[in-house]
PASEBA-1860 file (N, C-alpha, C; in nm, 3 decimals):
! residues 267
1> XXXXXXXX> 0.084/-0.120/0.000/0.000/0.000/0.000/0.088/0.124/0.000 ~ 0.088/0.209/-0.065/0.141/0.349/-0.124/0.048/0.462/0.007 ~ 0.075/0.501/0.086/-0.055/0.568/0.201/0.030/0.679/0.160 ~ -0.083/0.819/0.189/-0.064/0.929/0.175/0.033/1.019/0.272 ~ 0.145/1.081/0.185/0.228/1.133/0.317/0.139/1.257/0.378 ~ 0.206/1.301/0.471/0.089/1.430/0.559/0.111/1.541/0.555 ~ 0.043/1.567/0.420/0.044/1.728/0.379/-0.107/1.754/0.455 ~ -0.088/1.830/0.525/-0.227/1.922/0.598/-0.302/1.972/0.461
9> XXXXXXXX> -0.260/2.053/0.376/-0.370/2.075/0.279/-0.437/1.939/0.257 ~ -0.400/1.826/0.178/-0.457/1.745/0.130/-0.530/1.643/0.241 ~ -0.521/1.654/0.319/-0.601/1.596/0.425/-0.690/1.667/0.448 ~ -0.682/1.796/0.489/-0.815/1.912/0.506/-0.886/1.876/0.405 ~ -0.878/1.897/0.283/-0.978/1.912/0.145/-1.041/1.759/0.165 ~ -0.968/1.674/0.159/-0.995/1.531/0.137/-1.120/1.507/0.259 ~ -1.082/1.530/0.374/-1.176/1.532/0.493/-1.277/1.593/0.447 ~ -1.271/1.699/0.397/-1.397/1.803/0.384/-1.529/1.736/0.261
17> XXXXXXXX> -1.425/1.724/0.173/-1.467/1.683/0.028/-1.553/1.536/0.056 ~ -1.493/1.441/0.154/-1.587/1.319/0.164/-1.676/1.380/0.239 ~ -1.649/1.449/0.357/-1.771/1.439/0.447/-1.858/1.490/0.393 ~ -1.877/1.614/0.251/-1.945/1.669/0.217/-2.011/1.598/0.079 ~ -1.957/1.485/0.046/-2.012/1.409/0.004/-2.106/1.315/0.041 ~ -2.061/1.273/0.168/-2.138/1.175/0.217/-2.260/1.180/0.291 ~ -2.310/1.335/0.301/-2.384/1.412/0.383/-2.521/1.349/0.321 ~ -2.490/1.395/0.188/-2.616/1.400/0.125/-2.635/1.247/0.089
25> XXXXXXXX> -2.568/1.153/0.053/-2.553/1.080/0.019/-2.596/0.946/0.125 ~ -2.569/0.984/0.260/-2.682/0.930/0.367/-2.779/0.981/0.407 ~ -2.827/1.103/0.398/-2.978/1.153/0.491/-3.070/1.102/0.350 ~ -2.968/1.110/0.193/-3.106/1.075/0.083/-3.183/1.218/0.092 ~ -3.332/1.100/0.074/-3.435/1.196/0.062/-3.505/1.253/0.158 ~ -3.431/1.241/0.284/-3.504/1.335/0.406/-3.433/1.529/0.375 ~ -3.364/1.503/0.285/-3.290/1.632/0.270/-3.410/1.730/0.180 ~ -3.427/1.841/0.168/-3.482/1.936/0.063/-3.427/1.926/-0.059
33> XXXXXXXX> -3.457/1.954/-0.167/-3.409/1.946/-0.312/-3.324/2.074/-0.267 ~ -3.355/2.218/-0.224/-3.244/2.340/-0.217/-3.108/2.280/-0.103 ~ -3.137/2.250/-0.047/-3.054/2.167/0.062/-2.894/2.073/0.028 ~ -3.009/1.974/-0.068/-2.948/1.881/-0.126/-2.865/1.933/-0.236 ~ -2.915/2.002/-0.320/-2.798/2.048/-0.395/-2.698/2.163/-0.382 ~ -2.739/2.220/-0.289/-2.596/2.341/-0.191/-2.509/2.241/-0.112 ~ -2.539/2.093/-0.051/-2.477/1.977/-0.020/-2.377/1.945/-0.136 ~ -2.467/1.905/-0.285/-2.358/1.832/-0.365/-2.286/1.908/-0.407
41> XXXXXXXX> -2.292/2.096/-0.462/-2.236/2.119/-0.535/-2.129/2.171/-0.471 ~ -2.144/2.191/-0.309/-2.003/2.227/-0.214/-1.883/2.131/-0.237 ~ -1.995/1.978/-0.227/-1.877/1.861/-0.197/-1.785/1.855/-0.334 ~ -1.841/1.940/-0.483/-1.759/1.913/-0.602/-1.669/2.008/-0.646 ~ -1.723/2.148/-0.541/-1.631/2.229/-0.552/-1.535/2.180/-0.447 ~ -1.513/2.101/-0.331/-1.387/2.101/-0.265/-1.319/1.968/-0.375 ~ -1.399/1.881/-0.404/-1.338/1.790/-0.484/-1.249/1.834/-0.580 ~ -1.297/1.969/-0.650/-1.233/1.990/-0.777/-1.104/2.074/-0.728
49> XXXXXXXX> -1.133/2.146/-0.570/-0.974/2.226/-0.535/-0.918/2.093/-0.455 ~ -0.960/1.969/-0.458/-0.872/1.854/-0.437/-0.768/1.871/-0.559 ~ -0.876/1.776/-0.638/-0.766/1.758/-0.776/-0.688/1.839/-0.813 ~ -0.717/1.947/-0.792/-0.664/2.069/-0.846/-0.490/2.058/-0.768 ~ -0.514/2.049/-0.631/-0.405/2.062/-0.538/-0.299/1.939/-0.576 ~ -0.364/1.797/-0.588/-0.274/1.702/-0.601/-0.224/1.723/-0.777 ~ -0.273/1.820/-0.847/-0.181/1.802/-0.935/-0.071/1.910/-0.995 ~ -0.119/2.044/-0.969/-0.006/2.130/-0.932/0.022/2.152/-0.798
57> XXXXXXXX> -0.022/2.125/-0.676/0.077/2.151/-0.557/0.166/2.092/-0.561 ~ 0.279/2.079/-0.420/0.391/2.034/-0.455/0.391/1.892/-0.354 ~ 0.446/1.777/-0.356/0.504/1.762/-0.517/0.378/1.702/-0.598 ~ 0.345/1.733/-0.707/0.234/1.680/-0.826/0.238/1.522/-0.773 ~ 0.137/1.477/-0.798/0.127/1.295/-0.788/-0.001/1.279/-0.868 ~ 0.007/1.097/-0.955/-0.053/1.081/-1.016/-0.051/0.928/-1.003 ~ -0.193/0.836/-0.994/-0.212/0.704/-1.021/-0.362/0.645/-1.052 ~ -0.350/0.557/-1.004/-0.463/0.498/-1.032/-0.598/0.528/-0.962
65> XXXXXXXX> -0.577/0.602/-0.840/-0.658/0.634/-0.765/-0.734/0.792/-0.780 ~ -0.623/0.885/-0.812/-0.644/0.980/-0.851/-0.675/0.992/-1.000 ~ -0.686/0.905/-1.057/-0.741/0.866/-1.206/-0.899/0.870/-1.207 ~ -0.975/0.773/-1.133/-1.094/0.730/-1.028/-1.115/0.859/-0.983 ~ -1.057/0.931/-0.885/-1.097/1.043/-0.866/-1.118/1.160/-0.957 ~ -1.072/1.192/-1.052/-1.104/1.277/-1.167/-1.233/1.214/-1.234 ~ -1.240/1.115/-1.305/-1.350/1.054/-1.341/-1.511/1.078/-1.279 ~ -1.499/1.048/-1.171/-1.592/1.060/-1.080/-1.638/1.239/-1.078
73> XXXXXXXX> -1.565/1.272/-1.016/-1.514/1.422/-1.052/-1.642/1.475/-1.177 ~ -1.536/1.405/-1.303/-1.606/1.428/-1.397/-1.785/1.418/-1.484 ~ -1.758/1.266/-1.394/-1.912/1.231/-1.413/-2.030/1.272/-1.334 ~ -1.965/1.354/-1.226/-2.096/1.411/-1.132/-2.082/1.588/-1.191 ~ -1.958/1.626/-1.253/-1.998/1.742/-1.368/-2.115/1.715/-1.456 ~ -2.081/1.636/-1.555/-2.226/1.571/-1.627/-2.349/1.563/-1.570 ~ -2.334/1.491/-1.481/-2.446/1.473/-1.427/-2.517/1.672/-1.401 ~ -2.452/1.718/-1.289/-2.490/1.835/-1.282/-2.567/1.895/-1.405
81> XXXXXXXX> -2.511/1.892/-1.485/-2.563/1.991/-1.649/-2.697/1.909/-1.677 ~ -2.677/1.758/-1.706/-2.795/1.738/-1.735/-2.919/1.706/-1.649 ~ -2.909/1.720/-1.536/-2.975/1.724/-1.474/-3.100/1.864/-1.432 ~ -2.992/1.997/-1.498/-3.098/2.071/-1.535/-3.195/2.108/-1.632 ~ -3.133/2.023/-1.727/-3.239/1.980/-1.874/-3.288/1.835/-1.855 ~ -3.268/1.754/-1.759/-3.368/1.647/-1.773/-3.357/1.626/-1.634 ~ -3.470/1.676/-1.545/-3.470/1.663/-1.405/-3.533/1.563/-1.349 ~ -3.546/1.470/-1.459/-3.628/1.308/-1.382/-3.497/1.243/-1.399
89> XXXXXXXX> -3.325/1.306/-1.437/-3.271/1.205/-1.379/-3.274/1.171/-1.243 ~ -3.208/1.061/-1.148/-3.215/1.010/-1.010/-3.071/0.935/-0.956 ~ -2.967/0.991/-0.969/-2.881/0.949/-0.933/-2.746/1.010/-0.855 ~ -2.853/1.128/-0.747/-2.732/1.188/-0.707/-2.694/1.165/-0.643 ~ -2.789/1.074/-0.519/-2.760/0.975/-0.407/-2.596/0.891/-0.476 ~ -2.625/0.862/-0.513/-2.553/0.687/-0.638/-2.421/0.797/-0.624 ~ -2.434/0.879/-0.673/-2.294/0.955/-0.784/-2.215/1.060/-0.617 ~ -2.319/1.058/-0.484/-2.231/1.152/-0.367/-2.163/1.011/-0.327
97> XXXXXXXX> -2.215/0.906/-0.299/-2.140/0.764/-0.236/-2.035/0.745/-0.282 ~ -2.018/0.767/-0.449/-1.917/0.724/-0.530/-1.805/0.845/-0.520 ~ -1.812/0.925/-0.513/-1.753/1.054/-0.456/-1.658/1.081/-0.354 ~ -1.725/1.023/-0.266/-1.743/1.021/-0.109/-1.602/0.882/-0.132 ~ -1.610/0.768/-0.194/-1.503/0.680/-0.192/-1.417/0.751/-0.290 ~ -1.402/0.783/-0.406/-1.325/0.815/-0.485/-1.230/0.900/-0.412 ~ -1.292/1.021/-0.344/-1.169/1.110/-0.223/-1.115/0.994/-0.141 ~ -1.176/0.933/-0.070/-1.076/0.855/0.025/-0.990/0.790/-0.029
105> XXXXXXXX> -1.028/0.690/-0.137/-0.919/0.585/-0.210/-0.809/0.717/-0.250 ~ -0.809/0.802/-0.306/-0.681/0.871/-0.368/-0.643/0.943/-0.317 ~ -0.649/0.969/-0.160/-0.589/1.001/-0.058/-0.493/0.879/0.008 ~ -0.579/0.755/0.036/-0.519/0.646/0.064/-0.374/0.590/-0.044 ~ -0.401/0.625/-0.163/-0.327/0.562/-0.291/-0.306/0.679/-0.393 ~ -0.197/0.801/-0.328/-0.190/0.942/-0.410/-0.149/0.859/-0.550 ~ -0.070/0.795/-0.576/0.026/0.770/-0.668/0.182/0.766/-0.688 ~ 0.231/0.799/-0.767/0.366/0.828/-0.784/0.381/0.993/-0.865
113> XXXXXXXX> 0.544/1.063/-0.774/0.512/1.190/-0.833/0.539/1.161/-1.003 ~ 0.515/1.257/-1.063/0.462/1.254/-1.187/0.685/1.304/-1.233 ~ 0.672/1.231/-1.349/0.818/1.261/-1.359/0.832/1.375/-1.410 ~ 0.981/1.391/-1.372/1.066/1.542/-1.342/1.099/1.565/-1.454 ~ 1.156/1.489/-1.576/1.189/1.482/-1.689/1.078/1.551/-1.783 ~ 0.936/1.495/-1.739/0.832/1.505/-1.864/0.800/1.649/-1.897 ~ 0.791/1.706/-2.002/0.744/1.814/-2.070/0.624/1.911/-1.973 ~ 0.609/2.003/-2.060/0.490/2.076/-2.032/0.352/2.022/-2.050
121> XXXXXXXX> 0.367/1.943/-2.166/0.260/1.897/-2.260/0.184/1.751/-2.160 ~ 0.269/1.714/-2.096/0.217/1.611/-2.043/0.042/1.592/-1.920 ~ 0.069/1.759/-1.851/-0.123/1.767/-1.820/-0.198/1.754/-1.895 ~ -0.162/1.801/-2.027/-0.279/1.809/-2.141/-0.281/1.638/-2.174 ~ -0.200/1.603/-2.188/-0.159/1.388/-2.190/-0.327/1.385/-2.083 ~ -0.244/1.388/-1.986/-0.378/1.319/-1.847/-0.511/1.399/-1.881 ~ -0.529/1.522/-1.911/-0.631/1.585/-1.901/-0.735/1.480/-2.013 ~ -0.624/1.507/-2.115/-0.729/1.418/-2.255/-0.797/1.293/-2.198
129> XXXXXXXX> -0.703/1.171/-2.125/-0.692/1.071/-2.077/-0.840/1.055/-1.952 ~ -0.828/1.129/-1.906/-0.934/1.174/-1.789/-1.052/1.190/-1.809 ~ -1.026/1.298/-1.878/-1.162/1.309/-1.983/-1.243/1.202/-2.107 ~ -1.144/1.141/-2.097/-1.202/0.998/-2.152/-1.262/0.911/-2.046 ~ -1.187/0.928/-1.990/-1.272/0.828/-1.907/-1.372/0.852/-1.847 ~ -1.391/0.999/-1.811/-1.504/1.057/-1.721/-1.608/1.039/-1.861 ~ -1.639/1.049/-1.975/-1.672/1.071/-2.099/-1.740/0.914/-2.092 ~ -1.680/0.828/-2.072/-1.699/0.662/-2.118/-1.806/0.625/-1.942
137> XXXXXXXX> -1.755/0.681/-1.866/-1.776/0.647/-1.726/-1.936/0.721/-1.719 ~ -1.967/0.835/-1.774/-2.101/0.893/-1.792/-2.180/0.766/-1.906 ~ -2.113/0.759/-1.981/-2.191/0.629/-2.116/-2.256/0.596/-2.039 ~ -2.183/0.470/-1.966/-2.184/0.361/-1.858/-2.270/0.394/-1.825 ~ -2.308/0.471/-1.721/-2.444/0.537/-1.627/-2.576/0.505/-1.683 ~ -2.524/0.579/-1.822/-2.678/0.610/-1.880/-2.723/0.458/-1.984 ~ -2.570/0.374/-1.967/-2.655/0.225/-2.066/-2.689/0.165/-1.897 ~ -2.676/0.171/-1.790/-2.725/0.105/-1.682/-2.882/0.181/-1.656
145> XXXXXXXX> -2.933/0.264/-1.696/-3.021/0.357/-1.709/-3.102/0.285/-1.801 ~ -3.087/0.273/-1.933/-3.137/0.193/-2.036/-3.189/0.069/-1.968 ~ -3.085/-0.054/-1.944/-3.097/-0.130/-1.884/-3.229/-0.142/-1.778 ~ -3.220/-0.082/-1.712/-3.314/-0.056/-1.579/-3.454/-0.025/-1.677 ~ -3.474/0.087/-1.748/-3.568/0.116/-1.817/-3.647/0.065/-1.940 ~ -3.541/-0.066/-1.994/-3.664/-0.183/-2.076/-3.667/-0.283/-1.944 ~ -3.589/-0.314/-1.839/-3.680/-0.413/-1.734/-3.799/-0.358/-1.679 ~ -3.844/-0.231/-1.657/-3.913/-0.105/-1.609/-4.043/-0.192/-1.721
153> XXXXXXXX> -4.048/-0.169/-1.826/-4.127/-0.160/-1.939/-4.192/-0.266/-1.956 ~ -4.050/-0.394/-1.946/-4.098/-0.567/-1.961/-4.196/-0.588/-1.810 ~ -4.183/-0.529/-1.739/-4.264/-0.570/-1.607/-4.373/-0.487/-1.603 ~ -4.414/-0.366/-1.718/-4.524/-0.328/-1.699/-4.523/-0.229/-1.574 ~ -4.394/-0.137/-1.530/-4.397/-0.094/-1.429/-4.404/0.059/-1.507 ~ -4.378/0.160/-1.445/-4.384/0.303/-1.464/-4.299/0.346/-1.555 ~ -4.269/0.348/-1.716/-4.186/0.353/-1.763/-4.161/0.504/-1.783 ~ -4.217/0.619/-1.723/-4.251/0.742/-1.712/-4.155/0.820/-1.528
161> XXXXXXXX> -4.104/0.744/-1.488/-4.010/0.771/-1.362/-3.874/0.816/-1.400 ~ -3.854/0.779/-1.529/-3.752/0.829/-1.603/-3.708/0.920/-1.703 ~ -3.566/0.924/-1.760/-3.597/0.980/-1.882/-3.654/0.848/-2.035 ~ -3.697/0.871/-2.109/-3.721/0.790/-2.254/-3.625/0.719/-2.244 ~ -3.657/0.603/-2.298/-3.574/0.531/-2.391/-3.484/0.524/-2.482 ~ -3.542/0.617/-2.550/-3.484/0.656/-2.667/-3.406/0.763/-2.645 ~ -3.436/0.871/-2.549/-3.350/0.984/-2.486/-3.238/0.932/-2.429 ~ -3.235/0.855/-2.382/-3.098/0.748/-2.256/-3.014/0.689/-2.397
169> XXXXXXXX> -3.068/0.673/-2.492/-2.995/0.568/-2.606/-2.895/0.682/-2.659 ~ -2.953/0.803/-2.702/-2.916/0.860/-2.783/-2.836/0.944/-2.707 ~ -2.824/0.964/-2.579/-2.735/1.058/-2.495/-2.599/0.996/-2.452 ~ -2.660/0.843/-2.486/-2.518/0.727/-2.383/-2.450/0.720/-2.567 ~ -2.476/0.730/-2.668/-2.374/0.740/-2.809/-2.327/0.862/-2.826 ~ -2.390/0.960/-2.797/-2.304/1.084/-2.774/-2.230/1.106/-2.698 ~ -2.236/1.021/-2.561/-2.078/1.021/-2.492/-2.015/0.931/-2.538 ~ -2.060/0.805/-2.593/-1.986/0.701/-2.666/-1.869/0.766/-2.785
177> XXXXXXXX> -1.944/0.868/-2.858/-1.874/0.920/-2.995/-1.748/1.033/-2.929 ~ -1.812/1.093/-2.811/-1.704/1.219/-2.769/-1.562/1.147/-2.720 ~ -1.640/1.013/-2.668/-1.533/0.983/-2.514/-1.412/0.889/-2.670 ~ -1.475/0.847/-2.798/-1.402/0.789/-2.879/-1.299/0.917/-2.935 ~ -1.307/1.039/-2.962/-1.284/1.102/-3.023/-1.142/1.166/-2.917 ~ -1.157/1.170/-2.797/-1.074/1.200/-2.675/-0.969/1.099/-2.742 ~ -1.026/0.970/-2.705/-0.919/0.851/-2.675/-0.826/0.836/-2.801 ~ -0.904/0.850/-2.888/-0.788/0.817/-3.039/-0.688/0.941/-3.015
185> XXXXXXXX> -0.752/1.037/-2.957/-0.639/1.187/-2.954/-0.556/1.151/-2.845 ~ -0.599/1.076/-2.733/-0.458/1.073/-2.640/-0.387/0.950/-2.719 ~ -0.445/0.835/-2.769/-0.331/0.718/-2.826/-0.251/0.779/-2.912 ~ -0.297/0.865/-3.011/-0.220/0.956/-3.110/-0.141/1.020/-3.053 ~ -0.149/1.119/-2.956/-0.028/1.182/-2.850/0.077/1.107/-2.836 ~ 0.038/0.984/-2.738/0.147/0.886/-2.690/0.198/0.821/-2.765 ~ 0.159/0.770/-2.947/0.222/0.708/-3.027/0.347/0.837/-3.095 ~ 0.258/0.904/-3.144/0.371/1.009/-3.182/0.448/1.133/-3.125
193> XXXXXXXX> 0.408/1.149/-2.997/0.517/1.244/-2.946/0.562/1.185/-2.766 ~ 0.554/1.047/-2.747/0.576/1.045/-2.669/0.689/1.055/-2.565 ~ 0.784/1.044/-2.603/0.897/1.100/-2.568/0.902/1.249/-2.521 ~ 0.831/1.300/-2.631/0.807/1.470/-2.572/0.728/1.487/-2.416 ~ 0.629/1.413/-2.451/0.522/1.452/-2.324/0.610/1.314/-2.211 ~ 0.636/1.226/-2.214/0.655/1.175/-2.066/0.859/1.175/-2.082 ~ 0.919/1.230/-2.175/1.083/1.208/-2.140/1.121/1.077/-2.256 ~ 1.234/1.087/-2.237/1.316/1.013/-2.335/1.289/0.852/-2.307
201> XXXXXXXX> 1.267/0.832/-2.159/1.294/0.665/-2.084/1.170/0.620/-2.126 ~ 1.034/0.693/-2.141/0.858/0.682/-2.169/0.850/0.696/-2.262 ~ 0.890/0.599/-2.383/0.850/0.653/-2.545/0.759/0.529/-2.485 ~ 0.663/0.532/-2.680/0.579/0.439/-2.649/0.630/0.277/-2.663 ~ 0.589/0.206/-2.610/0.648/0.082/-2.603/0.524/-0.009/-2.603 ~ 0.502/-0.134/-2.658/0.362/-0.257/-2.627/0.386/-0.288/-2.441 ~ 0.335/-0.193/-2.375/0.302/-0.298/-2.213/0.139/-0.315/-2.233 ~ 0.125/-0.328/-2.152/-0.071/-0.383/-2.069/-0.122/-0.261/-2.097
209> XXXXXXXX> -0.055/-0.129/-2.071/-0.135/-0.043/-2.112/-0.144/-0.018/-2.208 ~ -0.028/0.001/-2.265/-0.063/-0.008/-2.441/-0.157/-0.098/-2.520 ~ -0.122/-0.207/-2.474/-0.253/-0.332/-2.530/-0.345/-0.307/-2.500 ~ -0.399/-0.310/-2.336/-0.572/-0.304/-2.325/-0.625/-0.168/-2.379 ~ -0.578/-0.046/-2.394/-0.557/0.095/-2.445/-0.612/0.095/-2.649 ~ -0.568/-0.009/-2.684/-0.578/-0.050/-2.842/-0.723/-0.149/-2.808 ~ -0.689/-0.184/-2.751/-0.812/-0.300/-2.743/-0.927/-0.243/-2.737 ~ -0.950/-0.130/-2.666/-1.058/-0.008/-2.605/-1.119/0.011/-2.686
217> XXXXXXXX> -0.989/0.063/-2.773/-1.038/0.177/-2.930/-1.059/0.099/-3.031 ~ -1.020/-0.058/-3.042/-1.108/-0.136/-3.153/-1.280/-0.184/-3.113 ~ -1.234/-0.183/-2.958/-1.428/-0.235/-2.908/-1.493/-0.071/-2.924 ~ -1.426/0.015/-2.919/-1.561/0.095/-2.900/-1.580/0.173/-3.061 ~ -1.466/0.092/-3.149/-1.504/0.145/-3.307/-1.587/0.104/-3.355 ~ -1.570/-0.069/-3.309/-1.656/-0.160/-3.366/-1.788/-0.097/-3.331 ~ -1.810/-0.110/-3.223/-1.945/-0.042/-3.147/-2.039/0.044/-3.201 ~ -1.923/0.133/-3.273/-1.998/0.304/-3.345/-2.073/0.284/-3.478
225> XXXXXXXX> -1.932/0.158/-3.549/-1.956/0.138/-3.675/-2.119/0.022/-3.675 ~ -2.092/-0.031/-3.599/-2.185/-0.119/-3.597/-2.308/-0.034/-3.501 ~ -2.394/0.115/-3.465/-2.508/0.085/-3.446/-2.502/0.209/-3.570 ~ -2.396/0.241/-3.627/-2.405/0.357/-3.780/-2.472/0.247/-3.882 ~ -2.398/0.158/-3.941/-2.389/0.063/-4.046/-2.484/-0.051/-4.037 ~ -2.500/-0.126/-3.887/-2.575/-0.224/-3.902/-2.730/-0.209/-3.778 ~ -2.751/-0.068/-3.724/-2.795/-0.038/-3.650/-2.822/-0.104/-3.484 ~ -2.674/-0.156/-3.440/-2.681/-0.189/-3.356/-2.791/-0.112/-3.188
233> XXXXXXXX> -2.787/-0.165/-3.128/-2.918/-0.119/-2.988/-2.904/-0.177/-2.911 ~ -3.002/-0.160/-2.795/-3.009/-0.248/-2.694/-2.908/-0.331/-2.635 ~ -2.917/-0.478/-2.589/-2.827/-0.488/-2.517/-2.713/-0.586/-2.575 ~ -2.712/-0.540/-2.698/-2.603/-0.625/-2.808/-2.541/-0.488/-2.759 ~ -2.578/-0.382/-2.794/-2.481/-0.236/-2.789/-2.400/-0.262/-2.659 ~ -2.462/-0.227/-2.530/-2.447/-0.269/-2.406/-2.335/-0.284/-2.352 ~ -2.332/-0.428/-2.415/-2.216/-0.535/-2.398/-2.140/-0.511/-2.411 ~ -2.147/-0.440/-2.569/-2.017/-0.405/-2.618/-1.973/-0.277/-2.559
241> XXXXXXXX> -2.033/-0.197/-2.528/-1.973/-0.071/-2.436/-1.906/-0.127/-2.302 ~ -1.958/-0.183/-2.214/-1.910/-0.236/-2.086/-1.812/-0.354/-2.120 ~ -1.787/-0.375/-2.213/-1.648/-0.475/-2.302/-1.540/-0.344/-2.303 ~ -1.575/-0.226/-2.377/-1.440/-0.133/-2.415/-1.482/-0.059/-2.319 ~ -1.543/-0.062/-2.198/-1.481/0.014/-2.117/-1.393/-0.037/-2.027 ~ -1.436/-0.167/-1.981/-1.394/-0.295/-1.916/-1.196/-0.306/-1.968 ~ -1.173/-0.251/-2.082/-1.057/-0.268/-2.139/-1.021/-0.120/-2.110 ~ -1.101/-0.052/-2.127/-0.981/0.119/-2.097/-0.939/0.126/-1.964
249> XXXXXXXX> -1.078/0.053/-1.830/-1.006/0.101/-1.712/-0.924/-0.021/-1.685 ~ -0.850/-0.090/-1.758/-0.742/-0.228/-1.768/-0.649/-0.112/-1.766 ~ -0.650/-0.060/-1.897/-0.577/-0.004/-1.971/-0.450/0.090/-1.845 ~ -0.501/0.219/-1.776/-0.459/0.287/-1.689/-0.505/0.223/-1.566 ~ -0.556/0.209/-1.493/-0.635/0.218/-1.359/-0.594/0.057/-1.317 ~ -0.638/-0.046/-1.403/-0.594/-0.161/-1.340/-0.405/-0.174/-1.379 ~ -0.345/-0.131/-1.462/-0.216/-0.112/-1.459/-0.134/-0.092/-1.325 ~ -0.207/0.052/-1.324/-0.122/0.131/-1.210/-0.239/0.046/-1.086
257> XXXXXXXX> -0.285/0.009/-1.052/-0.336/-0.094/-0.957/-0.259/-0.149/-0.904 ~ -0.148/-0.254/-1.026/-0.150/-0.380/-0.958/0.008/-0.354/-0.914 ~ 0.058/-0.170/-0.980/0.216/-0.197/-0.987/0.204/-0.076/-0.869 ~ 0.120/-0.041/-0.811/0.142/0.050/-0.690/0.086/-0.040/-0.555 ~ -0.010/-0.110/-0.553/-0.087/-0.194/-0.459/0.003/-0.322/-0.446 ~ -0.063/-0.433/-0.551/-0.017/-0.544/-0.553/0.135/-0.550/-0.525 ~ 0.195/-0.489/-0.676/0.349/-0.541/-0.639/0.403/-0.400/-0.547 ~ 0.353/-0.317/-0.529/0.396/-0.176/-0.427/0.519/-0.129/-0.479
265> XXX> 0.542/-0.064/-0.651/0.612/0.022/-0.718/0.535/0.151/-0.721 ~ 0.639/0.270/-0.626/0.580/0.396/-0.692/0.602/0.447/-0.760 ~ 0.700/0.409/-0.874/0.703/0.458/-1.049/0.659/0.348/-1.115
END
């Protein structure tokens, strides 16, 4: 285990940021709707002067945990926006819990500092990277949404508690198409300038991340091409999304997992 050394900033925020996650995220629905969301949107502003701190304060750190934490990060941004154009979503309970762990784990598991060697260019590397995932990690949500909403339908239950069907389909391929369009731009980064952005020792090379990373971007091409060309849907689509996502968080997140946790390398 990699445990967090004891910088007082990052413990303050981190403390603050879960508890203010978790507020709302246990009272539920005894809270007010004005209540509840001066609750979440505190806990995402300390979240975001989290991230913010662990990656230009000193010294910068970066892993698998704080990967998870941006994501999350990211996907309760989303959420926020659309939630004021489609206010029968229901998942803010779901998205403060996930929050609420995402600060602790990447406090528990900062990472490794980010190397001394690497360029300027290299935030914009993670930012792209992040944003993919927060991008693929919103999909996700909304095909578990789908999911829920033809069992909703097959049982004859309230298929009106939600958003459409067809609204959830067409919102989870538009993060499908964005979060594709990110990812080919960070593999393109790291194939051709990588040396620039991580140093001379980090060109690109075939490891696990490189593989499950390719693997991602052939499941989620196939995916596009196939509901463009052969009008793929439902839960043939599904599959195949929770297949290439299943391979992107291989890609970074279970990488740096198993070489900061398991085998306990902090580069």
């Amino acid at each position: 285990m990699i445990l967090a050394s004891a910088y007082p900033i990052s413990l303050i925020l981190s403390v603050l940021a879960a508890a203010a996650y978790a507020w709302p995220a246990v009272r539920g629905h005894r809270m007010s709707p004005p209540a509840a969301r001066t609750g979440v949107v505190a806990a995402w502003l300390l979240h975001g002067l989290l991230l913010g701190w662990s990656l230009f304060g000193e010294p910068a750190h970066f892993g698998f945990a704080p990967a998870l934490s941006m994501t999350a990060w990211l996907v309760a941004a989303v959420y926020a926006v659309e939630s004021q154009i489609f206010p029968q979503l229901q998942t803010r309970w779901a998205l403060c819990a996930l929050g609420a762990g995402a600060v602790v784990l990447a406090y528990l598991f900062p990472g490794s500092p980010l190397p001394a060697n690497a360029s300027m260019w290299l935030p914009l590397h993670l930012a792209f990277g992040v944003a993919c995932y927060g991008l693929f990690g919103t999909a996700v949500v909304h095909a578990w949404f789908m999911t829920r909403t033809e069992n909703r339908i097959r049982l004859a239950e309230d298929p009106h508690s939600g958003l459409p069907l067809l609204t959830l389909e067409r919102l989870t391929f538009r993060f499908v198409g964005a979060g594709f369009v990110l990812l080919s731009a960070t593999l393109l980064i790291g194939f051709l300038f990588g040396e620039v952005v991580y140093g001379p020792t980090h060109a690109w090379h075939w490891n696990h991340k490189t593989v499950f990373s390719v693997l991602s971007w052939i499941t989620f091409a196939v995916l596009l091409i196939g509901r463009a060309g052969f009008g793929w849907r439902g839960k043939r689509a599904i599959r195949v999304l929770y297949m290439g996502s299943a391979f992107l968080m291989l890609a970074y997140v279970g990488s740096r997992f198993v070489m900061e946790v398991i085998l306990g390398h902090a580069a």
